[in-house]
MARBAPA-424199 format. One line per field, with one value per residue (C-alpha): x, y, z; residue in three letters; residue number from 1. Coordinates in nm, 2 decimals, m for minus. Layout:
N
c1 <- (X ...)
c2 <- (Y ...)
c3 <- (Z ...)
aa <- (ALA ...)
i <- (NUM ...)
This chain:
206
c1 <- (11.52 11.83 11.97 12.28 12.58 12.55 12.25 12.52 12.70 12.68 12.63 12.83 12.93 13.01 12.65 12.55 12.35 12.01 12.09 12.21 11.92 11.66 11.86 11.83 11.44 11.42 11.65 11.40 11.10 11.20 11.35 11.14 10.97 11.07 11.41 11.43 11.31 11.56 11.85 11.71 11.71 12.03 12.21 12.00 12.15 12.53 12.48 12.38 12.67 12.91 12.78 12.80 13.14 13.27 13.13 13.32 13.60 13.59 13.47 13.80 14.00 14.15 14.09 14.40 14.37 14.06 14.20 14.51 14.77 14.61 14.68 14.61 14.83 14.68 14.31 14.14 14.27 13.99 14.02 13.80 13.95 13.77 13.77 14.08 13.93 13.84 14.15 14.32 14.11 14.26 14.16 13.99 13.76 13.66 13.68 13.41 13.20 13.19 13.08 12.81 12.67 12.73 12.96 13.24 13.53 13.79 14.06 14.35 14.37 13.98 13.86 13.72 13.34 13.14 12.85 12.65 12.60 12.79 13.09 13.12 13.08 12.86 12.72 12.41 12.24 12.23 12.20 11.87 11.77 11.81 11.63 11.33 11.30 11.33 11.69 11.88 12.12 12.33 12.26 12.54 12.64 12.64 12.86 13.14 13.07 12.99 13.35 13.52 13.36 13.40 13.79 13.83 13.85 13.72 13.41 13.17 12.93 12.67 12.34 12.01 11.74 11.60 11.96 12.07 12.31 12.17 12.22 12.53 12.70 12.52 12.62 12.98 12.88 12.71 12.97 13.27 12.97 12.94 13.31 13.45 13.15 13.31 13.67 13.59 13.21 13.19 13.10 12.86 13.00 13.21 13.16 13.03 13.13 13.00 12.85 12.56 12.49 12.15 12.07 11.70 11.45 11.30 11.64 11.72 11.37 11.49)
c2 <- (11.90 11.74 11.70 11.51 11.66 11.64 11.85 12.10 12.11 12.39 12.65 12.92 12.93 13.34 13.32 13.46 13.19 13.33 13.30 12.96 12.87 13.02 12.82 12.49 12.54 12.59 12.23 12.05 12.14 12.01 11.69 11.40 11.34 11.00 11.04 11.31 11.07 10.79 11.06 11.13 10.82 10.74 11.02 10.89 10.62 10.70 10.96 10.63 10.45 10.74 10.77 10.36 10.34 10.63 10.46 10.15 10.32 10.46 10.17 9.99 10.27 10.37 10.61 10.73 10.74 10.90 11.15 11.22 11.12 11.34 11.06 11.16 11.03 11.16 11.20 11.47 11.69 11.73 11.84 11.57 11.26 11.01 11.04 10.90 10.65 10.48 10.51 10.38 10.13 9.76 9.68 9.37 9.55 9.77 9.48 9.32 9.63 9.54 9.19 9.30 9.54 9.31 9.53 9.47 9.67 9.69 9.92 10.04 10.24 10.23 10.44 10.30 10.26 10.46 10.36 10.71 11.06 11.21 11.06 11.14 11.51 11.61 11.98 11.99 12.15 11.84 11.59 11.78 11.82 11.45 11.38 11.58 11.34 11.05 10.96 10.83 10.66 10.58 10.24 10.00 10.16 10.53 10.39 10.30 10.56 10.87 10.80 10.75 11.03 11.30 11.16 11.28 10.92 10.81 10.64 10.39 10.23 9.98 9.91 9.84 10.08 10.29 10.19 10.58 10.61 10.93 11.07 10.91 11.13 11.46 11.49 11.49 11.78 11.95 11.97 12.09 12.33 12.51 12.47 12.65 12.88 12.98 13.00 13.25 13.32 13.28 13.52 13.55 13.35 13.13 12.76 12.52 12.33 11.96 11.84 11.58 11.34 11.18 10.89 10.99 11.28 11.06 11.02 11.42 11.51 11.31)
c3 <- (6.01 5.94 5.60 5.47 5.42 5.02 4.99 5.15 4.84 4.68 4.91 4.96 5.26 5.28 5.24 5.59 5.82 5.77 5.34 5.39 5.62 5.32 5.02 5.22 5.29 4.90 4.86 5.07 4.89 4.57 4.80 4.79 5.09 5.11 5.01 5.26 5.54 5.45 5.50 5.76 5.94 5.77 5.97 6.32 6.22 6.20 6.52 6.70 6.59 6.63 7.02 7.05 6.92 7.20 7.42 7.34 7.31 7.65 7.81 7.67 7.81 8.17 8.43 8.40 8.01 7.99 8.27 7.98 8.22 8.55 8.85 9.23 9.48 9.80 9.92 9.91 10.20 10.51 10.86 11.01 11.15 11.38 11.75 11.89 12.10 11.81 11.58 11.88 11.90 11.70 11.36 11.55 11.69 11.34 11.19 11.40 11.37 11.02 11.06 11.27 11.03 10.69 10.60 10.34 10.25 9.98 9.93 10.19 10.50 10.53 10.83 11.13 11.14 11.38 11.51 11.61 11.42 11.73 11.73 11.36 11.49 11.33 11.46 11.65 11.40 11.24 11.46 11.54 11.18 11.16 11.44 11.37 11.04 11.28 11.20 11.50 11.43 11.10 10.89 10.73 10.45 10.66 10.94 10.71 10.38 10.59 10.80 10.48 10.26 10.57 10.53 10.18 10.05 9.69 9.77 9.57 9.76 9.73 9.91 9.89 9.82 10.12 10.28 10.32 10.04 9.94 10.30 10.28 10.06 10.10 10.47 10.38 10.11 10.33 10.59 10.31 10.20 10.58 10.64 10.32 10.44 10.75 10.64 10.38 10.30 9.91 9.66 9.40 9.11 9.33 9.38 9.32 9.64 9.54 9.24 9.22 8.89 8.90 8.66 8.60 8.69 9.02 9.17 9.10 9.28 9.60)
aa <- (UNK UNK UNK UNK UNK UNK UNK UNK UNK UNK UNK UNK UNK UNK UNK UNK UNK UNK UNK UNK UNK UNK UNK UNK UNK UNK UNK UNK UNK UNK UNK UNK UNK UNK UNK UNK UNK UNK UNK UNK UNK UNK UNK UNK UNK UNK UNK UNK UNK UNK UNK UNK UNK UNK UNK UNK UNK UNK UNK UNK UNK UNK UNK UNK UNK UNK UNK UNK UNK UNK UNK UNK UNK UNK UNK UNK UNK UNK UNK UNK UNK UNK UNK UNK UNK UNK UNK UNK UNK UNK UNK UNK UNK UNK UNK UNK UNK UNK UNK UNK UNK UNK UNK UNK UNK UNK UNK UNK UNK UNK UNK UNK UNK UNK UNK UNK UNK UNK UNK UNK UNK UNK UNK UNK UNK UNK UNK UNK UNK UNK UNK UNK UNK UNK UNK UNK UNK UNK UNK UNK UNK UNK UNK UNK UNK UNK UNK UNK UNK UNK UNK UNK UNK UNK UNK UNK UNK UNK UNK UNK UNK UNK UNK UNK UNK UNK UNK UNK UNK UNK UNK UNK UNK UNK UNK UNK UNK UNK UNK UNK UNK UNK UNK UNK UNK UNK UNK UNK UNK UNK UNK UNK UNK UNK UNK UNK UNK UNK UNK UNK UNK UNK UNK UNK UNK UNK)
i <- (1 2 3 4 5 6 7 8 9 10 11 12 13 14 15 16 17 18 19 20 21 22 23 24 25 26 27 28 29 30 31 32 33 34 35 36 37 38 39 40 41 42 43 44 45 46 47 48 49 50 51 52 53 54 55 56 57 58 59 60 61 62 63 64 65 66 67 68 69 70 71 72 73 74 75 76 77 78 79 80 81 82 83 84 85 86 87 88 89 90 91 92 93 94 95 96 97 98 99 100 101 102 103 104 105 106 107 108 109 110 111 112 113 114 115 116 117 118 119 120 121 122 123 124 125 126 127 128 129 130 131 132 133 134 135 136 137 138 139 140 141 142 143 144 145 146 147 148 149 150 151 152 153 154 155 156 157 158 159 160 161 162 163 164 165 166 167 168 169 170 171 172 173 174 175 176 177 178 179 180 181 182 183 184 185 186 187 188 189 190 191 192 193 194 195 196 197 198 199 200 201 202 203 204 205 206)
């Protein structure tokens, strides 16, 4: 039950919690019901409005203000880099990698796009894992996102449904995962490596 702030008045607030919580039983009993349920949906009412205006607020706001001033320079620090055949390959050629796929690109110093799971070097562990569910080879959005992600570059990516973007960025997690892992096996407490936000319960069961 929640009950407006001037029905508070009054109580005295050494009171201990459970004395405060027996007085305010005894206000709402002599409350009118239906006085009781307009302050009630008063105060939704304002907690809507509160929420909308932060969100407004926010929305109006920066990155770098909503970060309070924290700005990264540098990508996030990996030891993967493409093969070097195809970072010596010209941009030409990535570029007409792209075409072919319908893939488009903004942003600078964009990794070369690579066309199989192996180059990416992955470990055969998963190349067989993804195998076994039938995947053999990457789609659009993997052949430039997973190159990019594995790279330690910010990401956002967008594609259709069923495209892979799921499997797009929870290779990459799963490869910092295993390699922090190996360097120095983590203790209970410790972690978490990656961090996944899903929109609704559907997307969180996939």
């Amino acid at each position: 039950i929640i009950i407006m702030s001037e029905y508070y008045q009054g109580l005295d607030r050494n009171e201990s919690l459970l004395t405060q919580a027996a007085n305010l039983r005894k206000l709402k009993a002599i409350i009118d019901p239906k006085e009781l349920k307009q302050q009630q949906q008063l105060n939704n009412e304002l907690l809507l409005l509160k929420e909308a205006n932060q969100v407004q607020t926010n929305a109006l706001q920066s990155n770098e203000e909503i970060a309070h001033g924290i700005t990264y320079t540098e990508s996030l620090q990996t030891t993967w880099s493409a093969p070097k055949y195809i970072l010596d390959q010209p941009e030409l050629v990535h570029n007409n990698t792209r075409k072919k796929y319908n893939i488009l690109i903004e942003g600078d110093g964009c990794p070369p796009p690579i066309k199989s799971f192996k180059e990416m070097k992955f470990p055969d562990c998963i190349l067989d894992a993804l195998k076994s569910k039938g995947i053999n080879r990457p789609t659009p959005i993997q052949v430039q996102g997973l190159p990019a992600l594995l790279s330690g570059r910010d990401l956002v990516g967008i594609a259709f449904t069923g495209s892979g973007k799921t499997l797009t960025f929870s290779l990459p997690m799963i490869m910092f995962a295993l390699e922090e892992e190996m360097n120095m096996p983590l203790r209970a407490g410790e972690g978490p490596i990656g961090l996944i936000l899903c929109p609704s319960r559907e997307l969180a069961r996939q």
